[in-house]
C-alpha beads as a LAMMPS data file, in Angstrom:
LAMMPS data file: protein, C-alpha beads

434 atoms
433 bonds

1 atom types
1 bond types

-500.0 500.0 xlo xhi
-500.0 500.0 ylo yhi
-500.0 500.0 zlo zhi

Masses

1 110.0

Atoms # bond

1 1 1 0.000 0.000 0.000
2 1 1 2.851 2.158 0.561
3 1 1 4.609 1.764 -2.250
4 1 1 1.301 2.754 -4.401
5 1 1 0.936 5.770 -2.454
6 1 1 4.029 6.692 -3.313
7 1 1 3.830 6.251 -7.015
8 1 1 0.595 8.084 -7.004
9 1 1 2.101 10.853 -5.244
10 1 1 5.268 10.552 -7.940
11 1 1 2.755 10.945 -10.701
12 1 1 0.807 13.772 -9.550
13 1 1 3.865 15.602 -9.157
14 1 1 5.200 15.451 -12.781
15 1 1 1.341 16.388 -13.908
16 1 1 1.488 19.574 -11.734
17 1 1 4.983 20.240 -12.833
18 1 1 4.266 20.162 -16.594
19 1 1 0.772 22.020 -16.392
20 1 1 2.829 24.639 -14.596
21 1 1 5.657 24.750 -16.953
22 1 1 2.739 24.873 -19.700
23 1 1 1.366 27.883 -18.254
24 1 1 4.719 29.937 -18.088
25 1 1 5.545 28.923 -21.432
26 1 1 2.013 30.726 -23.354
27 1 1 2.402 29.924 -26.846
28 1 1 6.261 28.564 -26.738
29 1 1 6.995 25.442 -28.577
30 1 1 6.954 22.623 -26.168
31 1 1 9.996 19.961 -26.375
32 1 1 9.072 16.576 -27.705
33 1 1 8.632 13.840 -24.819
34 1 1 8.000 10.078 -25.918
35 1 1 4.549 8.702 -25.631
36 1 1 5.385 5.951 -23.467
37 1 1 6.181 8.452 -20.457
38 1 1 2.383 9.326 -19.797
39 1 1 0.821 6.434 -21.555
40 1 1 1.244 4.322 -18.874
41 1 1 -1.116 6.120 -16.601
42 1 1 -3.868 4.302 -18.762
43 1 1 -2.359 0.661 -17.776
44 1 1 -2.836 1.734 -13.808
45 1 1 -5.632 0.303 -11.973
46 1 1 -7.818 2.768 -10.169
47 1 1 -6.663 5.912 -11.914
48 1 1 -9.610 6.922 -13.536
49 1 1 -10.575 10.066 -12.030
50 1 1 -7.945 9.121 -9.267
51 1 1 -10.755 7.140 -7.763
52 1 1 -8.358 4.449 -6.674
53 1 1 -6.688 6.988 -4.320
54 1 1 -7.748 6.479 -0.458
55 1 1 -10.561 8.433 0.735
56 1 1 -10.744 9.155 4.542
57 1 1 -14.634 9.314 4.028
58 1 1 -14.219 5.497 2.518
59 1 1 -12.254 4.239 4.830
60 1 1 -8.718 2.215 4.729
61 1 1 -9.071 -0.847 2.839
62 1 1 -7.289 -3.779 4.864
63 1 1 -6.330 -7.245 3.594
64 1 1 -5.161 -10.095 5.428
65 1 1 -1.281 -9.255 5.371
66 1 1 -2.034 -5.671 6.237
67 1 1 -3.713 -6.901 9.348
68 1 1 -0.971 -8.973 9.814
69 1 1 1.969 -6.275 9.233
70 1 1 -0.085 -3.291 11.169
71 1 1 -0.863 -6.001 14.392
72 1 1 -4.403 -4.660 14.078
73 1 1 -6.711 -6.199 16.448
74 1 1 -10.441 -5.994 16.710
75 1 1 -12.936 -5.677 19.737
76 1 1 -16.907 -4.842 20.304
77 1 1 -18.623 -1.763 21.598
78 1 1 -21.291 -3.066 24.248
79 1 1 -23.189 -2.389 27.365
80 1 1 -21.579 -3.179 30.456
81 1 1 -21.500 -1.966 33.881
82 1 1 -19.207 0.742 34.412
83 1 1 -18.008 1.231 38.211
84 1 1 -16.023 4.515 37.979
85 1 1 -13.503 5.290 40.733
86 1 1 -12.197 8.815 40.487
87 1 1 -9.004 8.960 41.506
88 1 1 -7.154 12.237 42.784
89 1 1 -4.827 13.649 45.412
90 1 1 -5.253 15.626 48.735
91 1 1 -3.994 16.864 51.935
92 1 1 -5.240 16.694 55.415
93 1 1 -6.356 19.644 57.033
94 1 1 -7.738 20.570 60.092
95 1 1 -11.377 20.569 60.818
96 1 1 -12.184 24.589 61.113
97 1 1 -15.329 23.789 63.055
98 1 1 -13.007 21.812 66.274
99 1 1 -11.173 24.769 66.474
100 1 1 -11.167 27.155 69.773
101 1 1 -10.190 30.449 70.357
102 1 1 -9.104 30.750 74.492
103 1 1 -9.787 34.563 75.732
104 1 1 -10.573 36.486 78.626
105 1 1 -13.645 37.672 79.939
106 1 1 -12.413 40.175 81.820
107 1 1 -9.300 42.578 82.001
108 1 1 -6.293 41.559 84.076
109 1 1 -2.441 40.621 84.328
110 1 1 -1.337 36.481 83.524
111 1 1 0.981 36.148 86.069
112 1 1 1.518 32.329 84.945
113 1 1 1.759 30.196 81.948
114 1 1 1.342 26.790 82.201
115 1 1 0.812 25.762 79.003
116 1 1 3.738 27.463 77.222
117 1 1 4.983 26.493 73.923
118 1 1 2.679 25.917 70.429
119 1 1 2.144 22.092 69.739
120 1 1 1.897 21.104 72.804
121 1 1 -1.314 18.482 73.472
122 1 1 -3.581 19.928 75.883
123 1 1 -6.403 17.666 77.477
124 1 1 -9.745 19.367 78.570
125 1 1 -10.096 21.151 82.183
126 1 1 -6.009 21.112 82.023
127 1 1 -4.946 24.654 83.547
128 1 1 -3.653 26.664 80.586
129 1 1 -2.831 29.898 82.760
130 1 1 -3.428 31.903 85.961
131 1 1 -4.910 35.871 86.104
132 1 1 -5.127 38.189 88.149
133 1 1 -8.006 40.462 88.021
134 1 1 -9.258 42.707 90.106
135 1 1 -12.780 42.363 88.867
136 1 1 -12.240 38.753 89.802
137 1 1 -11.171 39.471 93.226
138 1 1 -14.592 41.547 93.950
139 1 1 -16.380 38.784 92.300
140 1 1 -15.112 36.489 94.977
141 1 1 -15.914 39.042 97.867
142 1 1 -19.135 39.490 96.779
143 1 1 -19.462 35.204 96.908
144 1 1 -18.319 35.404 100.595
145 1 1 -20.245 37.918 101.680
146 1 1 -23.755 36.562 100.148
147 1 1 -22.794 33.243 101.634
148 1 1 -22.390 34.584 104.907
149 1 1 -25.485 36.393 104.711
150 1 1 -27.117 33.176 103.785
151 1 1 -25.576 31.321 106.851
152 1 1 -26.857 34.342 109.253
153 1 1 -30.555 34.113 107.666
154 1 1 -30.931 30.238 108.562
155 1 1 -29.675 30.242 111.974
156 1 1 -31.500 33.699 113.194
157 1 1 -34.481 35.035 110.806
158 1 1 -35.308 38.794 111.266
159 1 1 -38.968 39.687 111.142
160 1 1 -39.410 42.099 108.153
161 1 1 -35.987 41.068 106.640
162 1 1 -36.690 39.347 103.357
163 1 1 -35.260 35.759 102.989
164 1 1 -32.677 37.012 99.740
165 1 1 -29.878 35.497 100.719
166 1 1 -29.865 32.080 98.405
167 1 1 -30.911 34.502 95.839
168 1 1 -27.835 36.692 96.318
169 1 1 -25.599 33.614 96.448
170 1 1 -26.722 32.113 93.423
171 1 1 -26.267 35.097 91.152
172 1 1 -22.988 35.591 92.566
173 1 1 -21.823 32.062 91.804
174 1 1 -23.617 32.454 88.450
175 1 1 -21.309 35.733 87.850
176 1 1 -18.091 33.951 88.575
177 1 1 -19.074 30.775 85.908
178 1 1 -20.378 33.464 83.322
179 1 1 -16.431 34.708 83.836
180 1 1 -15.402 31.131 82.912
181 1 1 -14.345 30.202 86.973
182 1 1 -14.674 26.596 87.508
183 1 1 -17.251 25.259 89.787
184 1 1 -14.369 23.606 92.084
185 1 1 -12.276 26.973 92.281
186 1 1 -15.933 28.880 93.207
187 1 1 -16.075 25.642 96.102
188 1 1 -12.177 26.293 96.937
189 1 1 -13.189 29.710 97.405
190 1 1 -16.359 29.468 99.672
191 1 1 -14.434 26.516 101.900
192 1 1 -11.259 28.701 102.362
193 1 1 -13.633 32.109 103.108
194 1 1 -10.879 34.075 101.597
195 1 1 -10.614 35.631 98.067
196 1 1 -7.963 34.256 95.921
197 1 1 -5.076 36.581 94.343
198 1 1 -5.466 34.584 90.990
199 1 1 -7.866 31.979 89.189
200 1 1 -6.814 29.561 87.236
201 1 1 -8.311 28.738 83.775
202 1 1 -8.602 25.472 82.401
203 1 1 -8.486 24.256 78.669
204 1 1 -12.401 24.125 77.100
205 1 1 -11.395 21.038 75.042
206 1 1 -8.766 18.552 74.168
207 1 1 -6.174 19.215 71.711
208 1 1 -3.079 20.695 70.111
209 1 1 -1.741 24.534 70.596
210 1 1 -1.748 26.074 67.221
211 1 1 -1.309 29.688 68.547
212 1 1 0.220 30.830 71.875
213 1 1 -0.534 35.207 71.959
214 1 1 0.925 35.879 74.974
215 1 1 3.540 35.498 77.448
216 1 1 3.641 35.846 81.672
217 1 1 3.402 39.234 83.071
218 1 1 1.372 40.297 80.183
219 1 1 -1.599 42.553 80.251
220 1 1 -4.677 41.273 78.893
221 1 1 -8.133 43.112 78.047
222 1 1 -11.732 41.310 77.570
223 1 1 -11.959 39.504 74.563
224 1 1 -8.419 39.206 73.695
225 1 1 -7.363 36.365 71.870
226 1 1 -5.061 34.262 73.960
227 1 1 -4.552 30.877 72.578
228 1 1 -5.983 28.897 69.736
229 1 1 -6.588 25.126 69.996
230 1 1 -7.588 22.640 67.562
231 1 1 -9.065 19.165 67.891
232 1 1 -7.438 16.965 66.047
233 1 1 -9.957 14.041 66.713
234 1 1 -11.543 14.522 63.307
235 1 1 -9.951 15.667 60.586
236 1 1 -10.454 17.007 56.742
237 1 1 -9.659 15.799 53.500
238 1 1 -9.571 18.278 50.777
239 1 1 -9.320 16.747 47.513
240 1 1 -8.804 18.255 43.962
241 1 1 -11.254 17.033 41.740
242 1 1 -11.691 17.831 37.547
243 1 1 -13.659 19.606 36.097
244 1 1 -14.646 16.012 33.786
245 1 1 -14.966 14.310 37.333
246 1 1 -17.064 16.709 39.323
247 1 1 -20.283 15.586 37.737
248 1 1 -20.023 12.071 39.590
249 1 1 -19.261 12.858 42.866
250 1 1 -22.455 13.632 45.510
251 1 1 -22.345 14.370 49.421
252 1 1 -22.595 11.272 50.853
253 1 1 -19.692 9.562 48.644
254 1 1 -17.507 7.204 50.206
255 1 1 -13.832 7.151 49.847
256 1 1 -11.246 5.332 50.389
257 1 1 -7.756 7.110 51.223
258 1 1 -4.245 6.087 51.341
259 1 1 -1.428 8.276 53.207
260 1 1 2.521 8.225 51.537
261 1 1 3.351 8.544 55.361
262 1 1 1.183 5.320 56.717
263 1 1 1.468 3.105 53.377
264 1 1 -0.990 0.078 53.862
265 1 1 -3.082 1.628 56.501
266 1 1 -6.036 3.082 54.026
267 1 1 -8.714 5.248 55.771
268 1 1 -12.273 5.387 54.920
269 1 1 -14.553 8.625 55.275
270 1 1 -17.213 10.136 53.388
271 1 1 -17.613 13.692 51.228
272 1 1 -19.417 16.003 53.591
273 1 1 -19.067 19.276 51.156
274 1 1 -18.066 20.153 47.499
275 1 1 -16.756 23.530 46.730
276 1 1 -19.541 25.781 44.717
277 1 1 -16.419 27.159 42.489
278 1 1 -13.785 26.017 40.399
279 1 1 -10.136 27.335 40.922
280 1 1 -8.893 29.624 38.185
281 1 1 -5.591 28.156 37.560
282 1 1 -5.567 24.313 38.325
283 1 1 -9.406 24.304 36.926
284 1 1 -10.009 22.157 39.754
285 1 1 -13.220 21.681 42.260
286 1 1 -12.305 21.091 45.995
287 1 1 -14.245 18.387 47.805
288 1 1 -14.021 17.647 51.561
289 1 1 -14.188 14.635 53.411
290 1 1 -14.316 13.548 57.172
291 1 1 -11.782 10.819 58.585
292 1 1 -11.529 10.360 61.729
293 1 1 -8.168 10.508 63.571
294 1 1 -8.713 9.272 67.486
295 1 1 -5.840 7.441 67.659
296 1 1 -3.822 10.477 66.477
297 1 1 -1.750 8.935 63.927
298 1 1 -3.223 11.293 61.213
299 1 1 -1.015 15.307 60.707
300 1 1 -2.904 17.993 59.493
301 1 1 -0.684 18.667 56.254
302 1 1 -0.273 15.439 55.101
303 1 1 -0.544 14.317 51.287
304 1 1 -3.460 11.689 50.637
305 1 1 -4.539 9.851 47.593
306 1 1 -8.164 9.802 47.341
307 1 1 -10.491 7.084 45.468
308 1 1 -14.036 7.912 44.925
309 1 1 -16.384 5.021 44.341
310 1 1 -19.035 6.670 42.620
311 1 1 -22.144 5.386 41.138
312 1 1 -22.465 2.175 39.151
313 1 1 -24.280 2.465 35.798
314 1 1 -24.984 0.438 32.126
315 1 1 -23.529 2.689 29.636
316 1 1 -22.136 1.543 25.987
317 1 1 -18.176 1.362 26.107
318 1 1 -15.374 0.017 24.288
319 1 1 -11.649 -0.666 25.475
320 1 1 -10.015 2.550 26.068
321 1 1 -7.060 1.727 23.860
322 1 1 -9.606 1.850 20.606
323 1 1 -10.281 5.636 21.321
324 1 1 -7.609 7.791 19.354
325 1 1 -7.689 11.357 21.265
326 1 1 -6.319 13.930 18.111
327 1 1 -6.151 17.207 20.767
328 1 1 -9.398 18.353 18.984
329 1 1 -11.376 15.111 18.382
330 1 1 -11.872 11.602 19.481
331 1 1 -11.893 8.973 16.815
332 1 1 -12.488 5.115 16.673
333 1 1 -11.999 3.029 14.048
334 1 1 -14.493 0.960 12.952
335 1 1 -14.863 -2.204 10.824
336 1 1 -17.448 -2.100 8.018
337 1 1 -18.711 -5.247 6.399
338 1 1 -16.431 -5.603 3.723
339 1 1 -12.441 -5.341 4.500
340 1 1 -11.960 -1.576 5.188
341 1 1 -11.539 0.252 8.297
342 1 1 -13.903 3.522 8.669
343 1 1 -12.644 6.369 11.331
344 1 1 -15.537 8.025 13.610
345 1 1 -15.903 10.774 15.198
346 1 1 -17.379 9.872 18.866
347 1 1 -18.098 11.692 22.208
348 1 1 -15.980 9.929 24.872
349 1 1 -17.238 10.014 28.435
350 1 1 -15.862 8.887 31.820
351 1 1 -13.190 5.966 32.107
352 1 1 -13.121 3.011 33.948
353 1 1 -11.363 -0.251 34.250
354 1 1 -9.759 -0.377 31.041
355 1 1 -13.056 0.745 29.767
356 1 1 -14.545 4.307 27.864
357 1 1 -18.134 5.325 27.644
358 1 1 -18.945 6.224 24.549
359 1 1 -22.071 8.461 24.865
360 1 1 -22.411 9.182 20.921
361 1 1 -21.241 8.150 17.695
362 1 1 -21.144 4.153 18.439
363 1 1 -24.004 1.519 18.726
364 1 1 -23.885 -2.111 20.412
365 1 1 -21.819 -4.674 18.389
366 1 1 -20.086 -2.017 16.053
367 1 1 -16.488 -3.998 15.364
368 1 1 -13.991 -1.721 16.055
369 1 1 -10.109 -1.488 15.589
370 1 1 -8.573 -1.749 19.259
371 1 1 -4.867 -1.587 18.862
372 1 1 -2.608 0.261 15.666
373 1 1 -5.343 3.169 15.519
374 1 1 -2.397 5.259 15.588
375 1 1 -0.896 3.956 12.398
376 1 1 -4.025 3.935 10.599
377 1 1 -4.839 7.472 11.947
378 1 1 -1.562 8.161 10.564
379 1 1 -2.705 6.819 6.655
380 1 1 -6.271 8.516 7.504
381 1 1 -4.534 12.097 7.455
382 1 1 -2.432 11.107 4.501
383 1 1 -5.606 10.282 2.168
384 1 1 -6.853 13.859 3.101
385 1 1 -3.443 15.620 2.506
386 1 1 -3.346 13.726 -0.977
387 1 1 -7.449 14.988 -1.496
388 1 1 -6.638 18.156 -1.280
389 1 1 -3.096 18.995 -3.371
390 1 1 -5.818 17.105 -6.443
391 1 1 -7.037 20.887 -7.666
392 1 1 -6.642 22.005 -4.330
393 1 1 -9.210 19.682 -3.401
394 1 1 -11.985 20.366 -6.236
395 1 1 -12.954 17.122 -7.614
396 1 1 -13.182 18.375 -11.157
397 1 1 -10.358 20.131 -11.358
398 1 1 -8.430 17.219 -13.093
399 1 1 -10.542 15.090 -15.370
400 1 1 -9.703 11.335 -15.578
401 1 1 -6.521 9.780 -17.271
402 1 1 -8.374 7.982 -19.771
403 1 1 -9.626 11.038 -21.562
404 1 1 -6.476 12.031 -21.628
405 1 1 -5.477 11.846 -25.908
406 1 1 -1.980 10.762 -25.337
407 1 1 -1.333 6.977 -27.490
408 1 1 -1.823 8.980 -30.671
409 1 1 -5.411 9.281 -31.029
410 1 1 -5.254 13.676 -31.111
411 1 1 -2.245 14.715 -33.081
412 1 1 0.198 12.443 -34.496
413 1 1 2.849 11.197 -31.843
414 1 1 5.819 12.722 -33.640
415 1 1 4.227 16.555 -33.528
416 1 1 5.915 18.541 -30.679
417 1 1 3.109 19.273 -28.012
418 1 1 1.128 16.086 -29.212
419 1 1 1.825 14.163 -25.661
420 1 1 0.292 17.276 -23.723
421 1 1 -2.963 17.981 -25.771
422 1 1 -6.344 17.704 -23.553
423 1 1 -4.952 18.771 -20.516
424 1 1 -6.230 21.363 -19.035
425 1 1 -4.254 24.560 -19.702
426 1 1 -2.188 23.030 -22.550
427 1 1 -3.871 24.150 -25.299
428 1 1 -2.618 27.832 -25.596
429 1 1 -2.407 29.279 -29.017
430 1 1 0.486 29.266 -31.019
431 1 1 2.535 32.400 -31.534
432 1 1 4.644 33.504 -33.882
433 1 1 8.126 34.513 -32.633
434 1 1 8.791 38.180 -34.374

Bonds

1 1 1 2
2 1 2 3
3 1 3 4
4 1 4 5
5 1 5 6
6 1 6 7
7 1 7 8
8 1 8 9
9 1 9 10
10 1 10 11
11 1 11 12
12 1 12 13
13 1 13 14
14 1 14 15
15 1 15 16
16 1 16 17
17 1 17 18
18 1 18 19
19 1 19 20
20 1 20 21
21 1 21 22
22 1 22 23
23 1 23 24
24 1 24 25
25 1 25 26
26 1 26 27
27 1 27 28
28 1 28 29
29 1 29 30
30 1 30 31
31 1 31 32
32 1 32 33
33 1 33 34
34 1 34 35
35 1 35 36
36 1 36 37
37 1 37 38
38 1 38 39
39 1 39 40
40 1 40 41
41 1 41 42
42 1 42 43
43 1 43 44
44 1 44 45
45 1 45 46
46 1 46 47
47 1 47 48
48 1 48 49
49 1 49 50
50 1 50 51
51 1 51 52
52 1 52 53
53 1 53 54
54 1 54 55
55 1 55 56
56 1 56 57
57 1 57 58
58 1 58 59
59 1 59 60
60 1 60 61
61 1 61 62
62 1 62 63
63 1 63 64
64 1 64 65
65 1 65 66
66 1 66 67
67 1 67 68
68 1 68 69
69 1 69 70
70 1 70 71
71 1 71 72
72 1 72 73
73 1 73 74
74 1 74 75
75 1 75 76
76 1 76 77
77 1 77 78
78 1 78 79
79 1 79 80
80 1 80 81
81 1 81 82
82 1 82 83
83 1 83 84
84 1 84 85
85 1 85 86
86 1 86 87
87 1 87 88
88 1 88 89
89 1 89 90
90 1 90 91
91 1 91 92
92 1 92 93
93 1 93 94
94 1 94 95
95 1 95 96
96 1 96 97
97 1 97 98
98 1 98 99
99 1 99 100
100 1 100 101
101 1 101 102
102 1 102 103
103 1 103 104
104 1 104 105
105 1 105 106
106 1 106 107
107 1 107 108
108 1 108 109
109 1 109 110
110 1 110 111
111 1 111 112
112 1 112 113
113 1 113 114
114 1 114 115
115 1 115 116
116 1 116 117
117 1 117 118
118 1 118 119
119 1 119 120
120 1 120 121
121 1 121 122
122 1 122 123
123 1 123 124
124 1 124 125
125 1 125 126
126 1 126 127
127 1 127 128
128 1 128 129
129 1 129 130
130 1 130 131
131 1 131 132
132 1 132 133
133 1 133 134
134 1 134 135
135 1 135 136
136 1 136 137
137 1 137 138
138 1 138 139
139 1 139 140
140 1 140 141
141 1 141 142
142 1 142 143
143 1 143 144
144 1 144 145
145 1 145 146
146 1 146 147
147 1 147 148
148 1 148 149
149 1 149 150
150 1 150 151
151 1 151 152
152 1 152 153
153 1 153 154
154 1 154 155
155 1 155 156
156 1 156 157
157 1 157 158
158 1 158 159
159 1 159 160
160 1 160 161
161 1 161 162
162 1 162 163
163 1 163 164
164 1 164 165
165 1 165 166
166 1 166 167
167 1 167 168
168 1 168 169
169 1 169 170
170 1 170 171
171 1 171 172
172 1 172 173
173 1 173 174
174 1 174 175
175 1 175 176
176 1 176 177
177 1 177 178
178 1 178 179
179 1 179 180
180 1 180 181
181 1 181 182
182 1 182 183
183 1 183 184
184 1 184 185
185 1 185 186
186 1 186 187
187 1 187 188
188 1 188 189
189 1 189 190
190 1 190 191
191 1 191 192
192 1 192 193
193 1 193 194
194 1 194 195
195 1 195 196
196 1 196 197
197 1 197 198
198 1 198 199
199 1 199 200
200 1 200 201
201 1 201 202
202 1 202 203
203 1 203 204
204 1 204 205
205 1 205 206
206 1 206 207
207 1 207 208
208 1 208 209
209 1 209 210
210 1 210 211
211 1 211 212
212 1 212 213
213 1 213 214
214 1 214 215
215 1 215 216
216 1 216 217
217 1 217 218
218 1 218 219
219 1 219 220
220 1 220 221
221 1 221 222
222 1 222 223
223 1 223 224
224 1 224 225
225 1 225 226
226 1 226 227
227 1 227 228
228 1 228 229
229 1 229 230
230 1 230 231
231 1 231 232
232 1 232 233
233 1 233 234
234 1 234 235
235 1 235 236
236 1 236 237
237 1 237 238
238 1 238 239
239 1 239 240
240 1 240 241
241 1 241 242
242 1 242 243
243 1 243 244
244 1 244 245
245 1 245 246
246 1 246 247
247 1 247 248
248 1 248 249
249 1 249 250
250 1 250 251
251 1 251 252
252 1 252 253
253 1 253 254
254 1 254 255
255 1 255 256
256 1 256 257
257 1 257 258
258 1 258 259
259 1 259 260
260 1 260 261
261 1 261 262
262 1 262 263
263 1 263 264
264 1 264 265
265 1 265 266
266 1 266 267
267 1 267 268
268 1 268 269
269 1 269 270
270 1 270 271
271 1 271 272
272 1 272 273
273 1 273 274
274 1 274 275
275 1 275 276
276 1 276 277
277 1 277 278
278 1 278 279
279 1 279 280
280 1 280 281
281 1 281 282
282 1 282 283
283 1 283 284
284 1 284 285
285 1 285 286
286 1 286 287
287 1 287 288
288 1 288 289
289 1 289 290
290 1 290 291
291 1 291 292
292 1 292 293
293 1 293 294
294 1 294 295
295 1 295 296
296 1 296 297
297 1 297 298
298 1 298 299
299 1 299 300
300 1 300 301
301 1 301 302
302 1 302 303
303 1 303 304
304 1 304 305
305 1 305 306
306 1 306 307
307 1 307 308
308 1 308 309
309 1 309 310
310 1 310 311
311 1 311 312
312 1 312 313
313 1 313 314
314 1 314 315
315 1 315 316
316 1 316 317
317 1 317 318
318 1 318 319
319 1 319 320
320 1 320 321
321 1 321 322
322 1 322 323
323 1 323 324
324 1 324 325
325 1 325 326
326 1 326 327
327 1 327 328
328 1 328 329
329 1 329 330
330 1 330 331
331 1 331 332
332 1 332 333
333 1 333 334
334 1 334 335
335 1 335 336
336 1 336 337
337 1 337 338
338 1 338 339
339 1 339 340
340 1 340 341
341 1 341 342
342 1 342 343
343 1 343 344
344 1 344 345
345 1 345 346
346 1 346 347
347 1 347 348
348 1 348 349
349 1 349 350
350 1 350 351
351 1 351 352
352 1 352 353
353 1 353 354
354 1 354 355
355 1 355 356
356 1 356 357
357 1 357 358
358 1 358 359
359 1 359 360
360 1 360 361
361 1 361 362
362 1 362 363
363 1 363 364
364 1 364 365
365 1 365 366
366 1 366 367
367 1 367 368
368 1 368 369
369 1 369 370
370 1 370 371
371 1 371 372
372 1 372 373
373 1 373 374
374 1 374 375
375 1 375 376
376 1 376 377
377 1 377 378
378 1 378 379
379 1 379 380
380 1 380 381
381 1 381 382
382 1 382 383
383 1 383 384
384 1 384 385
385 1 385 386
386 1 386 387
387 1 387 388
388 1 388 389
389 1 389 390
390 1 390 391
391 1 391 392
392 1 392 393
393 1 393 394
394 1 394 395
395 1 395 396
396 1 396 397
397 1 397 398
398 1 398 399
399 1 399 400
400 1 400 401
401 1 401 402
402 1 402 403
403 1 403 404
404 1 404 405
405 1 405 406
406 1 406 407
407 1 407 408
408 1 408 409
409 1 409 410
410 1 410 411
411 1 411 412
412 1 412 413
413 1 413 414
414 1 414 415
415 1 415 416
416 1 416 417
417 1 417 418
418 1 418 419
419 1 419 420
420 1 420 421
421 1 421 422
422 1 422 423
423 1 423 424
424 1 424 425
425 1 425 426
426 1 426 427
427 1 427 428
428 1 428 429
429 1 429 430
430 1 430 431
431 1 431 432
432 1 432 433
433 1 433 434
């Protein structure tokens, strides 16, 4: 097949070059060729017309040794189940709703740290630092004093003296918790009957120090920030997922997820939230998903690879090795009755197990090409390339070889010009030279 191609092109080459030379000539005498130079044309099969000539609409005709030489093999597009598992990557992050912020309700001095570097695991009710206040310190007075008051009312009741005082000494305990002051420093205080210099406050939760804003001696003011702490009993998984992939992915998917740092030790967890935007530059959508991490052996910052088991369905597929992606098309080739190969155009969907939905341009049992696509994609192009440099791709702009009057049928063989006459462009008036 190759070498014919080759001839053909050979051919079509010295016809362009002496149409062109008969053009720039006009009316100058044309040197004598021999008749057997073009004459042969006639003896080639398939030249009439240049019909014989592969046509990428017609398909590449295949015999048995072609089949052979291009180790073409065939399969069948058909129905099966496709169980798509979209694969991508991810890192752990931290989940932003088991983070806490640690402040101060009221103004004072921390005259103690005892939590004092950032990392550091923290359990919950663990004292994180001492203050003193002097707010705090009247708080505490006012707790003595309503408790004595209460004492005084039970043992010895005064006529016309309302009985306030368990009223007084529950809204002064009730000030000292709204201040965050444990329950056992507010009994500490009441059993001792003396106000303390400092409280101490305890940790609201368990976890890890991400953020440490202050330092002993320091001077703090309501609502300061003064340390943040993180729960790291739960943590996220954001994955990146394309744009292509997006579509089959739902809240509620599960996933499975494998860590470089804990090879063999897969997690499982479940998408909780997708991202309502795509990022500009990676084209991406985020998805998040919940693992849990009790046993602490999961780091915030960790890289992940993350399989999505989405939905099973019946869709029409082929072998992802018969799909030929061009950059601007996807083709498969496609067996037609007789012994040539067609290509098709097709609209390729997700991918699976070896296996391509095709969602248009296929039907069940089409025979298709599934390995050397790219060699005959390859001989597809050519048969358009040589289409179009044939009158710049005008079907009539070269009329068949056999009309062509060159074994002596227009002027006798031994007249100069006789082997060009009826080709187009050839027969230019003679003129005289002055």
């Amino acid at each position: 097949m190759t070498r014919r191609i080759m001839v053909i092109v050979g051919v079509i080459a010295i016809v362009v070059l002496a149409w062109w030379a008969g053009r720039r000539s006009g009316g100058m005498q044309q040197p004598t060729s021999p008749p057997s130079s073009m004459s042969r044309m006639s003896g080639m099969s398939g030249m009439e017309g240049m019909a014989g000539m592969p046509d990428a609409d017609a398909g590449i005709a295949l015999g048995a040794a072609d089949i052979t030489t291009f180790g073409v093999t065939f399969g069948v597009a058909e129905l099966r189940l496709l169980d798509a598992t979209v694969r991508s990557t991810g890192v752990v992050t931290i989940d932003e709703a088991r983070i806490f912020r640690v402040t101060s309700k009221v103004p004072g001095f921390v005259e103690q740290l005892h939590v004092s570097t950032t990392g550091a695991s923290v359990r919950r009710g663990q004292p994180l630092y001492d203050l003193y206040s002097p707010q705090l310190v009247a708080a505490q007075e006012e707790l003595l004093a309503a408790a004595t008051l209460d004492r005084q009312t039970l043992l010895a009741p005064m006529p016309g003296l309302p009985t306030g005082g368990e009223t007084l000494l529950a809204a002064a305990r009730r000030r000292l918790r709204l201040w965050d002051v444990g329950e056992q420093q507010i009994g500490s205080i009441l059993r001792a009957g003396t106000a303390s210099r400092r409280i101490t406050f305890a940790s609201p939760v368990s976890g890890v120090v991400l953020e440490r804003h202050i330092v002993a001696g320091q001077a703090v003011s309501a609502g300061e920030p003064l340390l943040t702490i993180a729960d790291l009993a739960s943590l996220w998984v954001e994955a990146d997922l394309r744009e292509a992939d997006m579509q089959h992915v739902r809240l509620g998917t599960r996933a499975t997820i494998e860590f470089a740092g804990k090879p063999g030790e897969p997690v499982e967890g479940v998408v909780t939230f997708i991202a309502p935007t795509v990022i500009g530059d990676a084209r991406t959508v985020r998805a998040r998903i919940v693992v849990p991490n009790r046993d602490g052996r999961l780091r915030p910052g960790m890289y992940a690879t993350v399989n999505l088991a989405t939905a099973t369905a019946t869709v029409l597929a082929v072998p992802s090795a018969a799909v030929v992606r061009t950059g601007t098309r996807d083709l498969v080739f496609v067996a037609s009755d007789g012994d040539r190969i067609i290509p098709r155009a097709v609209v390729a969907g997700r991918t699976a197990g070896g296996y391509t939905e095709i969602i248009t341009g296929l039907a069940a049992g089409d025979r298709i090409v599934t390995s050397a696509q790219y060699l005959l994609e390859s001989e597809s192009n050519l048969s358009d390339i040589m289409r179009s440099m044939i009158g710049q791709g005008r079907p009539d702009a070269m009329p068949p070889m056999d009309d062509m009057k060159m074994d002596g049928g227009g002027a006798p063989a031994g007249e100069k010009g006789a082997d060009m006459k009826g080709m187009p462009g050839m027969d230019a008036p003679r003129q005289d030279r002055p």
